[in-house]
ZAMARGU-4260 file (C-alpha; in steps of 0.2 Angstrom, whole numbers, plus 5000, padded with zeros to 4 digits):
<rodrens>
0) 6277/4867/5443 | 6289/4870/5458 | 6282/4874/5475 | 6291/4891/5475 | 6281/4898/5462
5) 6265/4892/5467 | 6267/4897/5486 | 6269/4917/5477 | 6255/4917/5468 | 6245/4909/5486
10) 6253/4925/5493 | 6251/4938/5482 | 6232/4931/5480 | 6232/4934/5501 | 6238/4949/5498
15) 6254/4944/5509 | 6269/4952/5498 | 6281/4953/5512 | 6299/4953/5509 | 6305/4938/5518
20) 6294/4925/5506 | 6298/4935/5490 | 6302/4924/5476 | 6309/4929/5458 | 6296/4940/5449
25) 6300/4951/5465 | 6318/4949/5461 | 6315/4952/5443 | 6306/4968/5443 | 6316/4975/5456
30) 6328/4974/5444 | 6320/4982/5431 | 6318/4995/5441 | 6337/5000/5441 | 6339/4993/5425
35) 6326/5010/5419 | 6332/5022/5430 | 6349/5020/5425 | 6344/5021/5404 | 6330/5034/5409
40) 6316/5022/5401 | 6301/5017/5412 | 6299/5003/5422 | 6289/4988/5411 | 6291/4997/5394
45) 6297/4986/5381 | 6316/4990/5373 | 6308/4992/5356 | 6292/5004/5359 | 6291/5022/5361
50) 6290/5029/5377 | 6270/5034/5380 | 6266/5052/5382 | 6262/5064/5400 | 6243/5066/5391
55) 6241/5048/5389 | 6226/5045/5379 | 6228/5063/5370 | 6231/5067/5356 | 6249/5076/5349
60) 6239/5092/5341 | 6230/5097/5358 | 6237/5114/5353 | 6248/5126/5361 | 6244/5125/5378
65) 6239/5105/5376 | 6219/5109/5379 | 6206/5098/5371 | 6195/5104/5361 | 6180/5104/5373
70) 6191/5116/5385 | 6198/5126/5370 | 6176/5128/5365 | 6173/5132/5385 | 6186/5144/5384
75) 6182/5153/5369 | 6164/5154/5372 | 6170/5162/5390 | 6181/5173/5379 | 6167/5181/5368
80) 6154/5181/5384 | 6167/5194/5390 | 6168/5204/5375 | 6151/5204/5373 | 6149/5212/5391
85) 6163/5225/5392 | 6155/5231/5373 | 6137/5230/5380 | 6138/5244/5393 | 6145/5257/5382
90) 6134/5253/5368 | 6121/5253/5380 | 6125/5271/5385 | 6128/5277/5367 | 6111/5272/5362
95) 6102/5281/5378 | 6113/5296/5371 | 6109/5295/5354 | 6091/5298/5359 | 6093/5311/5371
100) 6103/5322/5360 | 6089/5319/5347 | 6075/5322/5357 | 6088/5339/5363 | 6090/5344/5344
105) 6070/5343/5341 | 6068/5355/5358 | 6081/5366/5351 | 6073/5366/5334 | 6055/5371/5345
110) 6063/5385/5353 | 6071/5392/5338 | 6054/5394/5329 | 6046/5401/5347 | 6060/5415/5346
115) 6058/5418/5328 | 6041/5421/5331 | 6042/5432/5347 | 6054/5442/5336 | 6040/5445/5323
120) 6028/5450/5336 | 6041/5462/5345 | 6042/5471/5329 | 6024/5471/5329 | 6022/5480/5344
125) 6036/5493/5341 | 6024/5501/5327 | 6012/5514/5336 | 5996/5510/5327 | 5999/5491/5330
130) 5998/5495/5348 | 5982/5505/5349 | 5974/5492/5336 | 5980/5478/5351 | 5973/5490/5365
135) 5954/5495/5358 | 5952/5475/5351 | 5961/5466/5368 | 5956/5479/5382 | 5942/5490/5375
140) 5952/5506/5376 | 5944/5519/5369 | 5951/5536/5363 | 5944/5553/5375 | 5928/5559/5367
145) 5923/5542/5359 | 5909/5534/5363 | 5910/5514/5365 | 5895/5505/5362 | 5894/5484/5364
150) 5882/5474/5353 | 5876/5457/5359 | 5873/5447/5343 | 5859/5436/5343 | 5867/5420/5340
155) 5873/5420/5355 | 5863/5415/5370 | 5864/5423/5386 | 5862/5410/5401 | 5867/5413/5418
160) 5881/5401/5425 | 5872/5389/5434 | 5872/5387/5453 | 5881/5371/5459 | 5869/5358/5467
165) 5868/5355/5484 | 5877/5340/5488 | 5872/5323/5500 | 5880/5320/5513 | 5887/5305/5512
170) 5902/5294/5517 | 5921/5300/5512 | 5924/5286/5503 | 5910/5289/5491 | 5915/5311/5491
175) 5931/5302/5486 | 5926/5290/5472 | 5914/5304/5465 | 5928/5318/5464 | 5939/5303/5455
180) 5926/5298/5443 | 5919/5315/5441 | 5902/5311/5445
</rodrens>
C-alpha cells in the first residue's frame, strides 16, 4: 500500500479532513461534484441508474397531493368528524321541533273540543227554560209563591266537621317534618 493513502484513511478516522493533507478520494469526489452539477445528475449516482425520488422510500401512487395512506385515513376521518358536527346541530334542533309542534298540534286539538263544547253549552243557555232548569237545580231559586222544601235522605249521615286537635308544642324542625309528611 503507498503511505499516501494509508495516512488519509489515519485522518479521516481522526476526524482531521483538512485541506492541506487531502489526498485523491478528496480530489476525486470534488470532481464529481462539478462533473453532476454540470449534467444536472446527483453527486454519487451511477451513470446507468434512475435518479431516486424527493419522497424517497414512497411509493409513486401516493395520490394527488403525494400523502400516504395513514394521512389520507387521518384526513378523511377528520373530514367526516366535521360533517358529522355541522349536520348534528341542525338535526339536533329539528328533532326538539318536531316535538314541540307535535305536542302544539295535540293542544290545539284540546282546545278545539273545549270550544266545541262551550259552544254547545252556550246554546244551552240561550233557551229560557234551560236557564230556569239550571237556576232551581244549581242555586235553589224558587218561583214567588212556591214553597221550597229540602229532604235529608237517610243515607246520608249527618256529622259535624270535626274540630282540629290541639297541637304540642314542639321544636320547629319537627312542626316542619310533620307539615311535609302530613302527620
Amino acid at each position: 500500500m503507498p503511505s499516501g493513502r494509508s495516512s488519509d484513511r489515519q485522518q479521516r478516522r481522526r476526524g482531521d479532513g483538512s485541506s492541506s493533507t487531502r489526498g485523491n478520494g478528496a480530489r476525486r469526489r470534488s470532481e464529481a461534484q462539478t462533473t453532476a452539477k454540470r449534467s444536472g445528475t446527483r453527486p454519487g449516482a451511477q451513470s446507468g441508474s434512475r435518479p431516486r425520488s424527493k419522497t424517497g422510500s414512497r411509493s409513486e401512487t401516493a395520490g394527488a397531493f403525494k400523502l400516504s395512506s395513514t394521512r389520507r385515513a387521518a384526513l378523511l376521518a377528520l373530514l367526516l368528524c366535521a360533517m358529522a358536527l355541522s349536520v348534528s346541530v341542525p338535526l339536533r334542533t329539528y328533532l326538539s321541533q318536531r316535538g314541540e309542534l307535535a305536542a302544539q298540534e295535540q293542544q290545539r286539538t284540546e282546545l278545539v273540543q273545549q270550544v266545541r263544547e262551550l259552544e254547545l253549552r252556550k246554546a244551552q243557555l240561550s233557551d229560557p227554560e234551560r236557564v230556569e232548569a239550571e237556576a232551581r237545580s244549581r242555586l235553589g231559586y224558587v218561583r214567588p209563591g212556591e214553597t221550597p222544601y229540602i229532604v235529608d235522605l237517610p243515607g246520608r249521615p249527618a256529622t259535624p266537621p270535626t274540630a282540629p286537635e290541639p297541637e304540642e308544642d314542639g321544636a320547629w324542625y319537627s312542626d316542619l317534618w310533620k307539615s311535609l309528611t302530613g302527620n
